[in-house]
C-alpha positions in Angstrom: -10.0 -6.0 14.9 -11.0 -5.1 11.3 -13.9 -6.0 10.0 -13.8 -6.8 6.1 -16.3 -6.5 3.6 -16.5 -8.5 0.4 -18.3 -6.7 -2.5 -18.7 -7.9 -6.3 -17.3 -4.8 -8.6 -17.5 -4.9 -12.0 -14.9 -3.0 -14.1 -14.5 -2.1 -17.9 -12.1 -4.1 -19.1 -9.5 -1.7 -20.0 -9.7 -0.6 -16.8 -9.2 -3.8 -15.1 -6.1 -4.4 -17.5 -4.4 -1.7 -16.2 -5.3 -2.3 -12.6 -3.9 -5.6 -13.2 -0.4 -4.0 -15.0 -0.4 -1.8 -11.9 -0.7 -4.3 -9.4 2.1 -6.7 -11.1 4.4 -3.6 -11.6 4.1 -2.8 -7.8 4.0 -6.7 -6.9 0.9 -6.8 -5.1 -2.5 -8.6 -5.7 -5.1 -7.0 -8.0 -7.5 -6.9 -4.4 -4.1 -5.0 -2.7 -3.7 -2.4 -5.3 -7.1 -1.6 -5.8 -6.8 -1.1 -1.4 -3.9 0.9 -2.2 -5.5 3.3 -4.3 -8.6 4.1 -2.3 -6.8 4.7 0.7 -4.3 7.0 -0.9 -7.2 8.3 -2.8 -9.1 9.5 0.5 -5.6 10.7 1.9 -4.3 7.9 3.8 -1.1 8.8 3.9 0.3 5.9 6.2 -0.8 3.9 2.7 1.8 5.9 0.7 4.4 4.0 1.7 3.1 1.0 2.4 1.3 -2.0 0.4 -1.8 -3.1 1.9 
């Protein structure tokens, strides 16, 4: 089983904005995108395809 970790993160705003465009464009949560990115971003490749 997967353990999960809940962290505080703070953003620019800008940056958060698009995050947020991102996520709606790709109809997932703000929390899923930014999961999205960081697994694809460490070459998770089975996250390519896939929304978390």
């Amino acid at each position: 089983m997967d353990q999960e970790v809940r962290i505080t993160l703070r953003l620019p705003a800008d940056l958060h904005e698009w995050l947020a465009s991102q996520a709606k464009s790709a109809r997932r949560s703000l929390n899923s995108e930014i999961l999205h990115r960081l697994e694809v971003g460490r070459g998770d490749h089975s996250a390519d395809d896939q929304s978390p």
